[in-house]
C-alpha positions, 0 to 999 in steps of 0.5 A, spaced: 096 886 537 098 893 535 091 894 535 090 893 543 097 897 543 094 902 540 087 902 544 090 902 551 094 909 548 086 911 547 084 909 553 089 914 557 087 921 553 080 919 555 080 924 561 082 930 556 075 930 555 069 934 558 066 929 563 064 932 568 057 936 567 060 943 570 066 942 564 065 945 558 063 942 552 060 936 557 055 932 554 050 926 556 052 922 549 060 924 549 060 920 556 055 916 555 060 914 548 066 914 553 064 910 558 062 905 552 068 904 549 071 904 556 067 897 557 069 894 550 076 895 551 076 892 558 071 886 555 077 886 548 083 886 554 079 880 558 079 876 552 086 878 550 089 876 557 086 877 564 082 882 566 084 889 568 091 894 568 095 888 570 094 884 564 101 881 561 099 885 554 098 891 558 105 890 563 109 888 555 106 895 553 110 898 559 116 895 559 116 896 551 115 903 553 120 904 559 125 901 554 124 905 549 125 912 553 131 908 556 134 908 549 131 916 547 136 918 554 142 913 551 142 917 544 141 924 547 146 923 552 151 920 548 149 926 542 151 932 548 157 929 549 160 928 542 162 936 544 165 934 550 171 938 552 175 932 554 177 929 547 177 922 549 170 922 552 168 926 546 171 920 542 168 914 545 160 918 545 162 919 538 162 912 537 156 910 541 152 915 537 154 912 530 152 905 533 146 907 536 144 911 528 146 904 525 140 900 528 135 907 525 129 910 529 126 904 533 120 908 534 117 906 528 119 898 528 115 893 530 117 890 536 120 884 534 125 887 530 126 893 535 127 887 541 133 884 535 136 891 534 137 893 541 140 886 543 145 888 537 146 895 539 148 893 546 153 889 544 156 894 539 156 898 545 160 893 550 165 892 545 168 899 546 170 897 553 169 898 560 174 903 561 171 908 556 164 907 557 165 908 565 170 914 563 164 918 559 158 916 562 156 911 558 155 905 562 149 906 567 145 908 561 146 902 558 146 898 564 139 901 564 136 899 556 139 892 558 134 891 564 129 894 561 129 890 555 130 884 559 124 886 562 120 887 556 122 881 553 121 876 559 113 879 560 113 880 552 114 871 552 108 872 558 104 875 554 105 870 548 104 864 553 098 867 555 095 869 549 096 862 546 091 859 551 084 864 549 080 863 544 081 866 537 075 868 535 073 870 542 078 875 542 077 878 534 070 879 536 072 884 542 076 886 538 071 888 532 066 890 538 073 896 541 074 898 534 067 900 533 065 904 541 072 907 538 069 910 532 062 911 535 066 915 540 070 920 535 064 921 531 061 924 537 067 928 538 066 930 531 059 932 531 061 936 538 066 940 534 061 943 530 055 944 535 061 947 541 068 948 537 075 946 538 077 948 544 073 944 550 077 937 546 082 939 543 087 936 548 083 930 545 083 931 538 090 933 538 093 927 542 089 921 537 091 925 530 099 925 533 098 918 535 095 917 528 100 920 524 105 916 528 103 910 526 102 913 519 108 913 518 111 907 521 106 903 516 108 906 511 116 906 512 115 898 513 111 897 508 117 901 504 122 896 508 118 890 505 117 893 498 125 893 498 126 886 502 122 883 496 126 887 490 133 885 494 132 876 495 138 875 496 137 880 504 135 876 509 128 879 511 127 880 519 121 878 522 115 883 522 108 883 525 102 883 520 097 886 524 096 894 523 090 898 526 085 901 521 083 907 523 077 910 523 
């Protein structure tokens, strides 16, 4: 369900567009395709789960979040205090960084390979010792991935048990039905762009081509991962997610 994923990141640049009459750069057709598109994704989130900002999908792509800012702090902790004036504190961030290397950048994983990495990556992190964990300042960051990732995993299994029950041809055609309010909305953009200029959207336009971009480049490296998993047989092939959003 990367699309949904990607539809609620949409969902909160929105206000970076002129909505308001007194705003520069307002019009009745960008409102009108913002409050469209607002009510496709919302009819595309009922059909997934239940409706509204406390749906299992919605409260998973949270907590992932949440986990994976837990990791961003973990690494650059850990990466300050490899220059540690104390040797041993020095040492022990040392290892952490090479461990926390070893699994790669899990900003471009799927989530089921980054749930796996994590796990592994938490254990490597245990088997330095409570002693020099606790003496660098380690142990409360990895305290807090592992219940963050606890927590993405037990409301990911909800979203499983949930998403198991609904109708599949329902929720493609609400999917198909958000897909084309959001390109409807950035063609009205677009067409803005020209009659107006950059500036009134270019909050908007800058946060969907770096979201963009991102997922570019995350398609990209796993089917490059795929590419030499086919081309290595022998390798076990991790579990990866089939669906990609398709840009506009």
């Amino acid at each position: 369900m990367e699309d949904f994923g990607y539809q609620s990141l949409i969902q909160e640049m929105l206000p970076d567009l002129p909505l308001e009459t007194a705003d520069e750069g307002y019009s009745d057709k960008l409102k009108s395709a913002v409050e469209d598109y607002r009510a496709a994704y919302r009819a595309f989130d009922d059909a997934v789960e239940t409706s509204g900002t406390t749906s299992p999908a919605v409260i998973a792509a949270r907590h992932d979040k949440a986990r994976d800012n837990a990791w961003r702090t973990l690494r650059a902790y850990v990466k300050v205090c490899t220059r540690h004036p104390d040797p041993d504190v020095a040492a022990t961030s040392t290892r952490a960084l090479q461990l926390i290397r070893n699994i790669g950048d899990l900003s471009i994983r799927n989530r089921t390979d980054e749930t796996g990495r994590l796990n592994t990556l938490i254990q490597s992190l245990r088997e330095i010792g409570a002693a020099p964990l606790a003496q660098a300042g380690v142990t409360p960051f990895i305290d807090d991935l592992e219940r963050k990732d606890r927590a993405y995993r037990e409301a990911y299994q909800h979203w499983i048990d949930v998403k198991g029950d609904r109708t599949i041809g329902l929720v493609q055609l609400k999917r198909r039905a958000a897909d084309a309010a959001y390109r409807n909305l950035i063609t009205t953009v677009n067409a803005l762009i020209h009659l107006n200029g950059d500036a009134p959207y270019a909050a908007f336009v800058r946060s969907v081509n770096a979201l963009i971009k991102r997922n570019k480049i995350a398609l990209i490296t796993r089917q490059t991962l795929r590419v030499k998993r086919h081309l290595s047989p022998m390798v076990p092939s991790p579990t990866t997610e089939n669906q990609q959003h398709s840009e506009s």
